[in-house]
MARVO-191985 format. One record per residue: x, y, z of N, C-alpha, C in turn. Coordinates in steps of 0.001 Angstrom, whole numbers, plus 500000, padded with zeros to 6 digits. Example, Ala and Ser with C-alpha at 12.3 -4.5 7.8 and 13.67 -1.06 7.14 Angstrom:
BEGIN
- 513190/494310/507800/512300/495500/507800/513200/496700/507800;
- 512850/497750/507080/513670/498940/507140/512900/500030/507870;
END
This chain:
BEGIN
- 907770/947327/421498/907674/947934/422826/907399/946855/423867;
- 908460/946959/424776/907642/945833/425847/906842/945758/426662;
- 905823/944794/427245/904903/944898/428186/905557/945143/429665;
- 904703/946357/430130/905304/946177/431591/904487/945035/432583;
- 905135/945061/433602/904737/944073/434630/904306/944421/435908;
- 903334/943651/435958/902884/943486/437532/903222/943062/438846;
- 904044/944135/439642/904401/943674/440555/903630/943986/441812;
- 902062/944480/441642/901435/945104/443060/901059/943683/443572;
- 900822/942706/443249/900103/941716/443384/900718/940818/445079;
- 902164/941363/445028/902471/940698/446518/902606/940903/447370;
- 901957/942406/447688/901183/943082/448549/899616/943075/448719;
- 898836/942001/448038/897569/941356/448240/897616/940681/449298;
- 897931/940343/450669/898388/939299/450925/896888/938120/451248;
- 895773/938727/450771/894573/937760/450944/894668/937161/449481;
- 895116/937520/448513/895446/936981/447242/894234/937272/446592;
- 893094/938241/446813/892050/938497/446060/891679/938451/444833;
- 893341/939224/443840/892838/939717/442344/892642/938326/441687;
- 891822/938419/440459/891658/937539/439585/892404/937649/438334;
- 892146/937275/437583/892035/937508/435845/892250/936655/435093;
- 891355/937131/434110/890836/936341/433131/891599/936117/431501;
- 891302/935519/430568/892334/935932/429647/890955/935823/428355;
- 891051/936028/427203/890373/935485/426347/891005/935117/425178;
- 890703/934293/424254/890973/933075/423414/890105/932852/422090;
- 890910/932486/420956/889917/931968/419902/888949/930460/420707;
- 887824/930352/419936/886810/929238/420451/888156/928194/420108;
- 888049/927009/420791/888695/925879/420976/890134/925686/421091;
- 890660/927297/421444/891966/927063/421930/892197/927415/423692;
- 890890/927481/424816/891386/927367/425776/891555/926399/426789;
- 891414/925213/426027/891751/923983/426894/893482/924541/426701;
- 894138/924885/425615/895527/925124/425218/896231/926081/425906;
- 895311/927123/426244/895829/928590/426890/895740/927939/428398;
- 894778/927176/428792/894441/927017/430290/896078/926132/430793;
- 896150/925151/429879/897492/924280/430046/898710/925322/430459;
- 898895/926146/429262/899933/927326/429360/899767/927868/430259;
- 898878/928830/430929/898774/928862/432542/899165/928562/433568;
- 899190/926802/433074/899478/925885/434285/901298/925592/434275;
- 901246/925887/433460/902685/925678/433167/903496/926934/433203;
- 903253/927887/433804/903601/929369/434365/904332/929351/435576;
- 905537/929363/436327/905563/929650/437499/904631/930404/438582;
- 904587/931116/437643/904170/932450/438135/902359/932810/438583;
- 901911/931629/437575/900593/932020/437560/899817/930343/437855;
- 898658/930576/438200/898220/929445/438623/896121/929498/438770;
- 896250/928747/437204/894648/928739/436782/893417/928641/437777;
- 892164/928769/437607/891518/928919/438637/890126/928141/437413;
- 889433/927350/438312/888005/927089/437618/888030/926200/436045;
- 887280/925804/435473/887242/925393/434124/887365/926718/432744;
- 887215/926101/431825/887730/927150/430881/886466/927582/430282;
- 885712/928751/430308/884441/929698/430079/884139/929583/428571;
- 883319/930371/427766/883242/930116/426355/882057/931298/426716;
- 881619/932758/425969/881277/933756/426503/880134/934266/424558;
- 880747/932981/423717/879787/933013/422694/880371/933151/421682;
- 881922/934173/421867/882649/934520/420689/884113/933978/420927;
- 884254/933700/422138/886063/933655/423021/885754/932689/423801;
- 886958/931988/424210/886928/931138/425395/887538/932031/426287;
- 887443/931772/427822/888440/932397/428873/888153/931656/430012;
- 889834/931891/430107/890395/931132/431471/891090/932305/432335;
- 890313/931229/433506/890701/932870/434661/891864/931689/435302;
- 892718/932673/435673/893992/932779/436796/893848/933355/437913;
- 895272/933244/438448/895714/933883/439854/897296/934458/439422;
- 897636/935471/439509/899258/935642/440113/899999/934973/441090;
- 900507/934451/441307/901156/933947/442855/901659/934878/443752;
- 901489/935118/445088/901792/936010/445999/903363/936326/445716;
- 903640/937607/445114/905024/937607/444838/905922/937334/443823;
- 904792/937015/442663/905142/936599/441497/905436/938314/440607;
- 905967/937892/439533/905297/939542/438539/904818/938501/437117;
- 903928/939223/436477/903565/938929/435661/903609/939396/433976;
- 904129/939261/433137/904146/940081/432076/903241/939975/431220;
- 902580/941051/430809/901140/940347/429843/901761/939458/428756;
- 902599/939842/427567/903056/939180/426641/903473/937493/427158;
- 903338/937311/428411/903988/935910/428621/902866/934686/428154;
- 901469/935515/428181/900312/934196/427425/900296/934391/425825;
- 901295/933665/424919/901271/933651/423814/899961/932868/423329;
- 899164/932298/423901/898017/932102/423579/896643/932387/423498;
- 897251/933964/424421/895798/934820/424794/896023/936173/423997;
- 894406/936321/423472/894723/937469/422734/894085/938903/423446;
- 893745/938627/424400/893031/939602/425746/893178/939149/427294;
- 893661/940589/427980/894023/940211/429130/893277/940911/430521;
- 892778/940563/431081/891812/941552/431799/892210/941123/433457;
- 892030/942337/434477/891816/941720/435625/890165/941804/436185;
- 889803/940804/436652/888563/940483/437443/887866/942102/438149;
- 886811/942168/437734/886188/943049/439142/885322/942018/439802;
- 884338/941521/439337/883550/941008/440453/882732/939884/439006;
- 882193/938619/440053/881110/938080/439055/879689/937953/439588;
- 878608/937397/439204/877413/937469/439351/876424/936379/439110;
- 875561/935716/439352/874303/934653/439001/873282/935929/438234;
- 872669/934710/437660/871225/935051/437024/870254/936083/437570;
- 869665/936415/436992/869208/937784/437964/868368/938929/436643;
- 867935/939621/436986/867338/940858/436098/868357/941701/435718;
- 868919/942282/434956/870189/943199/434462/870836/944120/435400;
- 869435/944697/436230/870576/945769/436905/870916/945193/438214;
- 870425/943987/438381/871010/943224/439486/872108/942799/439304;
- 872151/942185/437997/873177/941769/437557/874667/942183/437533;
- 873996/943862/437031/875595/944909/436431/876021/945623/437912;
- 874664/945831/438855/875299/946126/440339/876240/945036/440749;
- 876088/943535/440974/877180/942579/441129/878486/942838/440956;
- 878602/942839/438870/879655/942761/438453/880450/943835/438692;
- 879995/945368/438977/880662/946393/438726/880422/947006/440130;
- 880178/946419/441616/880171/947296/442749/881797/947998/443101;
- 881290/948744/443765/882215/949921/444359/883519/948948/444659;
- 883729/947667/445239/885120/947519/445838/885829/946603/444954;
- 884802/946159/444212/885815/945537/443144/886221/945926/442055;
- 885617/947223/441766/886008/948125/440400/887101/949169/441053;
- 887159/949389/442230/888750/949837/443192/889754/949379/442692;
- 889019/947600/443007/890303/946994/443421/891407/947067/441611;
- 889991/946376/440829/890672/946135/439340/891240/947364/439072;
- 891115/948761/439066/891584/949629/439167/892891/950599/439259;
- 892590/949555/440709/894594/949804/441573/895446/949434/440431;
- 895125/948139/439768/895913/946645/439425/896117/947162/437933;
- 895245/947923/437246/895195/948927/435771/896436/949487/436007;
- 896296/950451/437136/897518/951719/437865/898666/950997/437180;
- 898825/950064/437745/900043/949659/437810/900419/949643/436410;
- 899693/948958/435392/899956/948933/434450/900411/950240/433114;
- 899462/951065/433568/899281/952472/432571/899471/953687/433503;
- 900019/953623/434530/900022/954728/435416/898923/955015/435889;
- 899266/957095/436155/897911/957214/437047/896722/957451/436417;
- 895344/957468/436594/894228/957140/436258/893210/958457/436841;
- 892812/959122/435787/892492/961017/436215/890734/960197/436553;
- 890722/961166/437620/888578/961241/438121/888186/961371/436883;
- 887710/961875/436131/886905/961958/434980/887391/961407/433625;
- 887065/960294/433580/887964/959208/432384/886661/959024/431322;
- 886730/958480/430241/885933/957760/429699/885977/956127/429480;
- 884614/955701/429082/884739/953979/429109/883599/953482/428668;
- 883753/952176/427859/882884/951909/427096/882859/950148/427431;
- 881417/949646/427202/881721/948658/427909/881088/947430/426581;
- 881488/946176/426730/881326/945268/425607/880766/943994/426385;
- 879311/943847/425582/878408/942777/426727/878026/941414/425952;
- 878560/940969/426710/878230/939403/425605/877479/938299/426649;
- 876662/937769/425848/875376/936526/426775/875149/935429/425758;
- 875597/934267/426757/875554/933284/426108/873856/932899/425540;
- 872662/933076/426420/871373/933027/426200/870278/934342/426541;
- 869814/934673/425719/869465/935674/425236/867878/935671/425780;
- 867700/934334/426147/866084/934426/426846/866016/935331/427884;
- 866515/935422/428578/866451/936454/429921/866205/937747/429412;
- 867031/938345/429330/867386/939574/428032/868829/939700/427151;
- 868827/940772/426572/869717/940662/425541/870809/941417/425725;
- 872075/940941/425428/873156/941966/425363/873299/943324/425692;
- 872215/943601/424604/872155/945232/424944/871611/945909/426339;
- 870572/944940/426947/870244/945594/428107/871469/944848/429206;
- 872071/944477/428748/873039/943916/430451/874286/945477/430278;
- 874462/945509/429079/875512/946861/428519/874802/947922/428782;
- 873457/948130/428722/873097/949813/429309/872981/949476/430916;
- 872413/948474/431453/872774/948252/432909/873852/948793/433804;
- 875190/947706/433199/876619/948265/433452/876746/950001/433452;
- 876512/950253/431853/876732/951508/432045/876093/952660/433131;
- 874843/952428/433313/874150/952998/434283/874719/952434/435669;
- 875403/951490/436159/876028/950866/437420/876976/951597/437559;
- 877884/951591/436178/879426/952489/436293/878820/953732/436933;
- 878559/954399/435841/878010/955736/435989/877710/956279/437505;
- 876615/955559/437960/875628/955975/439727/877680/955866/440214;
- 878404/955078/440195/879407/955073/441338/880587/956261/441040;
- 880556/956305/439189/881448/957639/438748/880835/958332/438058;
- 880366/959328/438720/879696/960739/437631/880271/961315/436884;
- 881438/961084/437258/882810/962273/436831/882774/961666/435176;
- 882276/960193/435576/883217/959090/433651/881879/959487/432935;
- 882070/959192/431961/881275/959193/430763/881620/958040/429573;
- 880534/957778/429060/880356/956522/427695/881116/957489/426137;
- 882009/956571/425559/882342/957098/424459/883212/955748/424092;
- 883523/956121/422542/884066/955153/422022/884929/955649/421022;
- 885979/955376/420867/887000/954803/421756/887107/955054/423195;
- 887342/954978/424345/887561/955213/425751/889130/955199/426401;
- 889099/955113/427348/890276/955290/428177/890248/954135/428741;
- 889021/953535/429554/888876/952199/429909/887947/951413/428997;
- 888138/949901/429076/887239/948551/428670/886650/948237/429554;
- 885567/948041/429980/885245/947146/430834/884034/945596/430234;
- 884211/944792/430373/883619/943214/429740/882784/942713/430824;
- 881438/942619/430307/880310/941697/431064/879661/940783/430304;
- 880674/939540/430609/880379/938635/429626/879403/937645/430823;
- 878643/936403/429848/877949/935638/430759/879139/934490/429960;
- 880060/933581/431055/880966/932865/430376/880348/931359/430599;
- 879375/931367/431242/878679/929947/431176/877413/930432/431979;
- 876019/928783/431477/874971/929747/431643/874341/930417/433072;
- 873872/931582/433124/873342/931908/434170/874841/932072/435203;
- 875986/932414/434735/877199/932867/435456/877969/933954/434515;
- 878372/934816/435498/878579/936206/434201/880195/936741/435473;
- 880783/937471/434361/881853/937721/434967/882034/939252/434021;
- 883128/940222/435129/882814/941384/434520/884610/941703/434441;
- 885231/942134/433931/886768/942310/433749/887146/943587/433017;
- 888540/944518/433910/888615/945306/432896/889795/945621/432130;
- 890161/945858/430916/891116/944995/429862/892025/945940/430284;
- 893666/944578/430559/894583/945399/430538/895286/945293/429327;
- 894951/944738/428466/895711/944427/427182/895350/945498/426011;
- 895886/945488/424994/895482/946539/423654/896102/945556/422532;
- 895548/945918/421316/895228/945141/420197/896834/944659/419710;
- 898148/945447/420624/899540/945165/420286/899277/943434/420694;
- 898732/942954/421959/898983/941944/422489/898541/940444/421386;
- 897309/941197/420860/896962/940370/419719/897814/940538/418129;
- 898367/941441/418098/899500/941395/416875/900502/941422/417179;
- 901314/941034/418526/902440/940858/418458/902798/942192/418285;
- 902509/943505/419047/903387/944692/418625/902655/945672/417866;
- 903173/945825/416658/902503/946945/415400/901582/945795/414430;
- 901944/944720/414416/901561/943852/413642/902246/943346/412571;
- 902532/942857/411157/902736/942100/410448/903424/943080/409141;
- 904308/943144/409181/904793/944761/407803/904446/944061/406625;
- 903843/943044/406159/902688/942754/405148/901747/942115/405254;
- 900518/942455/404965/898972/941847/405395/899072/940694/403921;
- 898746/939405/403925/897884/939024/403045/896904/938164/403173;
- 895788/937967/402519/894486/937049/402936/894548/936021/403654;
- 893639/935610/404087/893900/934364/404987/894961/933921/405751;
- 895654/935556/406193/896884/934884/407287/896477/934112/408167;
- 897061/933661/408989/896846/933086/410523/896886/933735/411386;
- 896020/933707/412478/896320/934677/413454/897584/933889/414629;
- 897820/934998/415180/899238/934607/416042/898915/933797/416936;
- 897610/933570/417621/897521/932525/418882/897363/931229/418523;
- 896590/931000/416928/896591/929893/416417/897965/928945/416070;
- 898261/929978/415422/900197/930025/415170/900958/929142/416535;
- 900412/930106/417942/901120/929494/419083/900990/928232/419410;
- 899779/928592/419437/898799/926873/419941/899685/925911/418765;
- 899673/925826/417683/900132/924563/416779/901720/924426/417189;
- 902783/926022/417386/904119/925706/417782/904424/924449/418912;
- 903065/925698/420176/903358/924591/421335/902831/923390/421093;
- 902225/923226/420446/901842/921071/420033/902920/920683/419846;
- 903769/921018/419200/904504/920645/418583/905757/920021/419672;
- 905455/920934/420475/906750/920556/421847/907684/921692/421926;
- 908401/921484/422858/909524/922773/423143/910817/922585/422387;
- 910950/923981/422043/912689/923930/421535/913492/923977/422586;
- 914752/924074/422060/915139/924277/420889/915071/922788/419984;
- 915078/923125/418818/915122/922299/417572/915030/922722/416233;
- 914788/921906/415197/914380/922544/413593/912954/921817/413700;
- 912652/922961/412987/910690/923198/412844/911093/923723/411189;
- 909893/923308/410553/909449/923854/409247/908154/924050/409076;
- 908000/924817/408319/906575/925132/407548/906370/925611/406291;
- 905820/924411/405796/906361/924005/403877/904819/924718/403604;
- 903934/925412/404156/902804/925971/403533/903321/927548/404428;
- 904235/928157/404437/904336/929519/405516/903623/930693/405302;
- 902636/930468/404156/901932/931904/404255/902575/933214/404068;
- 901828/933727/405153/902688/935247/405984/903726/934972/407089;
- 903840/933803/406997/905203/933594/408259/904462/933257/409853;
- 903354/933538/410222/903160/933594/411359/903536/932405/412139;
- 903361/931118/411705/904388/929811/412451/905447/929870/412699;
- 906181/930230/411210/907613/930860/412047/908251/931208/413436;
- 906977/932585/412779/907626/933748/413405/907401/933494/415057;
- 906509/932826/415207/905910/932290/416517/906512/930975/416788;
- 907326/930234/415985/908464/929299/415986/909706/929754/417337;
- 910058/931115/416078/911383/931354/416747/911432/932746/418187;
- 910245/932465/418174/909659/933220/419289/909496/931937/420648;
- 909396/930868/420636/909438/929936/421013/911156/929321/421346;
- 911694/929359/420808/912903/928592/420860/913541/927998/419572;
- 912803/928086/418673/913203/926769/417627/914105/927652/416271;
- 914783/926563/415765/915080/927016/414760/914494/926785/413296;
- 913558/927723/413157/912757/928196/412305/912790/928166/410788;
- 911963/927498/409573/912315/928023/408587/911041/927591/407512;
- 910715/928283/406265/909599/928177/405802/909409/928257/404522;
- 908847/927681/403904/908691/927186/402015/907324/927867/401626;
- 906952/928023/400680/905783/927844/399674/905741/927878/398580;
- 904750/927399/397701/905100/927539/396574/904174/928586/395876;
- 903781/929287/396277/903321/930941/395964/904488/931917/396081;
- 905422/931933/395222/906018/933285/395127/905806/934885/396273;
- 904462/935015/395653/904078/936037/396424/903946/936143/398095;
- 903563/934709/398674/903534/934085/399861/904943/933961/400233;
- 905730/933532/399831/907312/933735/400212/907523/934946/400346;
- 907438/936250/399146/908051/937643/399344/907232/937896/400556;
- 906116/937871/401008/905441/938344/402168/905932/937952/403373;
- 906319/936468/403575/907067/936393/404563/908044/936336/404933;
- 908927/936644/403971/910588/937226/403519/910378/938544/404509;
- 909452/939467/404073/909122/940612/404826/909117/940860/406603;
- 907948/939934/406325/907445/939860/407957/908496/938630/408881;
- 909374/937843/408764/910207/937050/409581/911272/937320/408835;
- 912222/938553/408910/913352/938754/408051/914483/938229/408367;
- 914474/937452/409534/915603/936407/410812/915192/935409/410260;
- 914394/934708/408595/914283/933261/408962/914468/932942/407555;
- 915033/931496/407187/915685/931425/406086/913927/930839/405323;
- 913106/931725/404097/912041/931370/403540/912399/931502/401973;
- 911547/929676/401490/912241/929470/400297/910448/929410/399374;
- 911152/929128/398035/910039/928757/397421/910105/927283/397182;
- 908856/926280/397477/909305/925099/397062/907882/924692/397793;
- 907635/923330/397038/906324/922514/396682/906538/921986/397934;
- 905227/921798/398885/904931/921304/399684/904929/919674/399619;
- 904605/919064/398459/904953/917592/397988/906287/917639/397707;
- 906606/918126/397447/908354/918027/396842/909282/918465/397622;
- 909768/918383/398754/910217/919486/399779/911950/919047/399298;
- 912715/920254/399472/914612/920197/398907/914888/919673/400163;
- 914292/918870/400767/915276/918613/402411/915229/917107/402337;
- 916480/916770/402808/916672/915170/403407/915734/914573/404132;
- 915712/913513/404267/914811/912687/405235/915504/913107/406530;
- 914348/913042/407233/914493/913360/409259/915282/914652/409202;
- 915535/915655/408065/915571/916760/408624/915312/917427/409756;
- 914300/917343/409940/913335/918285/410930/912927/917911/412181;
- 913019/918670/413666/912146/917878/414495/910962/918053/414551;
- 910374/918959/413356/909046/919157/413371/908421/919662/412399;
- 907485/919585/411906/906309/920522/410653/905477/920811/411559;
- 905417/921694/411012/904044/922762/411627/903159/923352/410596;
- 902088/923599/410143/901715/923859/409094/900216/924401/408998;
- 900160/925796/408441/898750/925557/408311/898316/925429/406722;
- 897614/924431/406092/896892/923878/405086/896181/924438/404414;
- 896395/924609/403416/895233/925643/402370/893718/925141/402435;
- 892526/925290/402862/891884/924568/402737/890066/925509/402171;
- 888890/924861/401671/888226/925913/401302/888476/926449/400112;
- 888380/928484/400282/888391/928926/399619/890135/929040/398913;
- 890860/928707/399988/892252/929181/399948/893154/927745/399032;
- 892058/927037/398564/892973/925419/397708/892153/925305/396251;
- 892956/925474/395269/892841/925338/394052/893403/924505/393771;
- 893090/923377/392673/893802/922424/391820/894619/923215/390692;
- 896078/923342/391033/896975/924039/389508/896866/923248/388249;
- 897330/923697/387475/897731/923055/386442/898624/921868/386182;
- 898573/921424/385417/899704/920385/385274/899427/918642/386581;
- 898361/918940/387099/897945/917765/388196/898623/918125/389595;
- 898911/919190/389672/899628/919569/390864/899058/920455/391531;
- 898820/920668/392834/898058/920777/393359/898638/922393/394797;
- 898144/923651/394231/899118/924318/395206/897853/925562/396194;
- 898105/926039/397217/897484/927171/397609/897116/928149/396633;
- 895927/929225/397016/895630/929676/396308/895240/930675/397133;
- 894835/932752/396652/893831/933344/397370/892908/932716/397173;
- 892218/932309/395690/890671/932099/396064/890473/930935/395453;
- 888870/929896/395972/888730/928796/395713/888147/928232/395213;
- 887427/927256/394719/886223/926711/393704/884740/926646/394659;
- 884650/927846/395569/883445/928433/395826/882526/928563/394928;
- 881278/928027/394922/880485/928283/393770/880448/926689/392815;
- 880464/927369/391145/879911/926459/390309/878905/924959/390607;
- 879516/924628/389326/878600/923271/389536/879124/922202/390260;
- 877827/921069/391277/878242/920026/391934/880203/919264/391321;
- 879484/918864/390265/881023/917853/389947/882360/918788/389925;
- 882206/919962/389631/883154/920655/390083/883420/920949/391219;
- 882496/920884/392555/883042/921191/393887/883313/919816/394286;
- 883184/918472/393557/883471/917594/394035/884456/917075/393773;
- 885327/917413/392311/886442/917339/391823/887346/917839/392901;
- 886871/918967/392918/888111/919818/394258/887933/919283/395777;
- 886897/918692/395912/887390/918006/397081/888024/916620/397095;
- 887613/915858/396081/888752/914669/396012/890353/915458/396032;
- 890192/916389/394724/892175/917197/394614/892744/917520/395798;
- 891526/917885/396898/892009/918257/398227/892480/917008/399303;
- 891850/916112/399091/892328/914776/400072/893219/914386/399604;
- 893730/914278/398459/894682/913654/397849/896053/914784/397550;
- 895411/915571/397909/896920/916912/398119/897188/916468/399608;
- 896498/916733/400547/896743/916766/402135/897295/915449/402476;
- 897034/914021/401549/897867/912658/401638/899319/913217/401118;
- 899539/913686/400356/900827/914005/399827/901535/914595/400458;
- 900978/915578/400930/901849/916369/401724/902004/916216/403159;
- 900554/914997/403618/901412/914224/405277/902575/913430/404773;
- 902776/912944/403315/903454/911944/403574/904921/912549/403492;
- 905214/913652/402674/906176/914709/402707/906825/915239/404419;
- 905844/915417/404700/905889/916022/406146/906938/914799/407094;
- 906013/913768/407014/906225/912184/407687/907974/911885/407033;
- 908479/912023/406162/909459/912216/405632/910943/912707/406050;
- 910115/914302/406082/911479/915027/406452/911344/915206/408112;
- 910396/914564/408762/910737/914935/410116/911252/913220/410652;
- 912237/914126/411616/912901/912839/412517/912181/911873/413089;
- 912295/910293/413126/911875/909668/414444/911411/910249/415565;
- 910152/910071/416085/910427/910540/417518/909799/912351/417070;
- 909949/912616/416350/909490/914221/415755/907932/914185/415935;
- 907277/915697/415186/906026/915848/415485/905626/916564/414327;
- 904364/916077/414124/903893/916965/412743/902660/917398/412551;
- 902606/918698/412923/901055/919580/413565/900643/920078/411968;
- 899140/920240/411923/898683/920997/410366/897187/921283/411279;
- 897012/922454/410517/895518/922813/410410/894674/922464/408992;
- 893470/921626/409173/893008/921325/408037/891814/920973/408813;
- 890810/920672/407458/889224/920155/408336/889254/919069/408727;
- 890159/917715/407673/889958/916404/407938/891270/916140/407391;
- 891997/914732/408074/893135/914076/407578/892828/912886/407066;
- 893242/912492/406467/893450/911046/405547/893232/909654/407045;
- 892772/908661/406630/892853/907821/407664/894088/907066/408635;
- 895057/907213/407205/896228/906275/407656/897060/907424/406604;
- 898314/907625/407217/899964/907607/406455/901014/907268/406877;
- 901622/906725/406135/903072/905882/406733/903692/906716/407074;
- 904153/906175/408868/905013/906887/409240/904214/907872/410126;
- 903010/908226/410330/902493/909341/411302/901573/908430/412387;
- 901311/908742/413292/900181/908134/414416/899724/909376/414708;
- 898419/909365/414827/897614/910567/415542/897388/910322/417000;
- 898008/911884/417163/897900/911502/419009/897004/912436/419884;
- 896320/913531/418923/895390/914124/419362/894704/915462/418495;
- 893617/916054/418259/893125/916790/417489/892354/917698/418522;
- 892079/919690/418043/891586/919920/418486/890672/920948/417726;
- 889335/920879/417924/888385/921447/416834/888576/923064/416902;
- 888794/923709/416336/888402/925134/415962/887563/926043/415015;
- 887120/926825/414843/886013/927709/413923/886662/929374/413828;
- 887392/928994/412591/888051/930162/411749/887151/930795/410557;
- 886620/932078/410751/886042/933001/410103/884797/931987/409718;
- 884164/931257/410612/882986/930373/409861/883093/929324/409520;
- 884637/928673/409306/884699/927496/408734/885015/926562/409643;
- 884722/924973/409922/885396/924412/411128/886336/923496/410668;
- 887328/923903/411671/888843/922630/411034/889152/922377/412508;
- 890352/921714/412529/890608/921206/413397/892488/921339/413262;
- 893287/921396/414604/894534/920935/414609/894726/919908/414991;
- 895575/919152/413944/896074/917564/414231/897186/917497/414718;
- 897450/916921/415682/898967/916384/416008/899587/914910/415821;
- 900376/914962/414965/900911/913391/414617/902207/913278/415366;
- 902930/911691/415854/903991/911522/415775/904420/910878/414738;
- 905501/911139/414686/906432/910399/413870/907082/909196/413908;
- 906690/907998/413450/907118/906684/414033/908427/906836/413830;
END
């Protein structure tokens, strides 16, 4: 289904509205770039961090339209009501949520979902970076009691009709937004027509495509999982295609990218020529998700040598540095001169022939911290 668009915005002519977007932690230096690189849209301020999300606020351009789906790097999309300083809670939630800026965000909803009945419901989600002042919960019954005094008609329930977000996105600065996005924007639609463990989520997916540079070109991904690089490949421009050597990991993303040619085949051993590719993209088994196979070979796994004894978790982390050398040097291989070769992993090897590191950026997936690397290709 497609996103509709915003066209009230060029009839602002003071250019008032805001909005904000939100982000996995350490991908909105990435989303803020994408922003900037929008015709249409044009970033505002540094990039927030609210405890769980990063967010970067924008502008529309007078006359622009906007389509939500156009931030492949944001997985929430909100417009601005109002923000606020430090303060006691209900000072606070009067700020964020007064009468002309919960209008205005309002109008700017309209547009999106049509018309909007007097007696709605809405539920609101409060996040604080420091908790000394008070806590979450009292800035969220605040709000609600702020909403409320201005609409008698609404009422608190959950699920709701509206979102509204009073996050504190840096300290002692709080911003209040209300979501025009729904959970399609974060799955791409309905989502994935097969779930399996440790997929990737789609913005991570984006963020490593766009490292990678713009298509068109050939991109691979010799670890493809559930496809989500791909699929966020050829959503991009590129011409797309993806290996593993999990059987089951291939039929899954045979499923979910049914436009993309997915093989079975060893990430050390890849069936492709040298400089194939203008690119690897990859996310890395790493953790629970990397087992040492049999035979000295070394492949993904669901689950990992969590647990037992020391020399056994230390065995598997040597098998693991010395898999991730193999398979930069695979990578370094089949991509062209001049090519690029992105992976998610915690740590890379110091040196491999043939790659230069040209920049890394830290992230924290379900608890664990890794990082995306970007290499060129000498």
């Amino acid at each position: 289904m497609p996103w509709p668009s915003c066209d009230t915005l060029a009839s602002d002519p003071r250019g008032r509205v805001s909005f904000f977007a939100a982000t996995l932690p350490g991908l909105g230096i990435l989303l803020r770039d994408e922003v900037a690189a929008q015709d249409a849209l044009e970033p505002e301020g540094e990039v927030g961090f609210d405890g769980r999300s990063d967010l970067v606020f924008f502008r529309v351009r007078r006359g622009a339209r906007f389509p939500l789906d156009g931030l492949r790097l944001a997985e929430d999309v909100f417009v601005a009501i109002s923000e606020a300083r430090a303060g006691p809670p209900d000072r606070v939630a009067a700020s964020l949520v007064g009468r002309a800026g919960l209008e205005r965000a309002l109008s700017v909803r309209g547009a999106y979902v049509g018309h909007l009945s007097p007696a709605m419901t809405f539920r609101v989600i409060a996040r604080v970076v420091d908790e000394s002042p008070f806590k979450r919960t009292e800035l969220r019954g605040a709000v609600e009691r702020a909403i409320g005094a201005g609409r008698p008609r609404w009422r608190v329930a959950d699920p709701a009709d509206l979102e509204v977000w009073a996050v504190e996105y840096r300290r002692a600065r709080f911003v209040a937004g209300l979501r025009l996005s729904d959970r399609r924007l974060r799955q791409r639609g309905e989502g994935r027509a097969r779930e399996r463990h440790g997929a990737l989520r789609p913005v991570t997916a984006a963020a490593m495509v766009r490292l990678a540079g713009t298509g068109p070109g050939r991109l691979l991904d010799p670890c493809c999982g559930s496809g989500t690089i791909v699929q966020e490949a050829l959503a991009a421009g590129w011409g797309a295609q993806g290996s593993d050597v999990d059987q089951e990991a291939v039929s899954v993303a045979r499923a979910n990218v049914a436009d993309a040619v997915i093989r079975r085949a060893d990430a050390l051993d890849l069936p492709h020529p040298d400089g194939a590719f203008d690119a690897v993209v990859t996310n890395l088994p790493f953790g629970r998700q990397f087992r040492p196979a049999e035979q000295g070979r070394r492949s993904p796994a669901g689950r990992g040598v969590a647990g037992g004894n020391t020399a056994a978790r230390t065995s598997a982390a040597l098998s693991s540095a010395a898999w991730v050398r193999g398979v930069l040097r695979e990578a370094a291989r089949v991509t062209r001169p001049g090519g690029r070769v992105v992976v998610l992993v915690p740590s890379v090897p110091d040196h491999v022939a043939g790659l230069t590191l040209s920049g890394s950026y830290p992230l924290r997936l379900l608890g664990v911290r890794a990082r995306i690397w970007v290499f060129g290709r000498a």
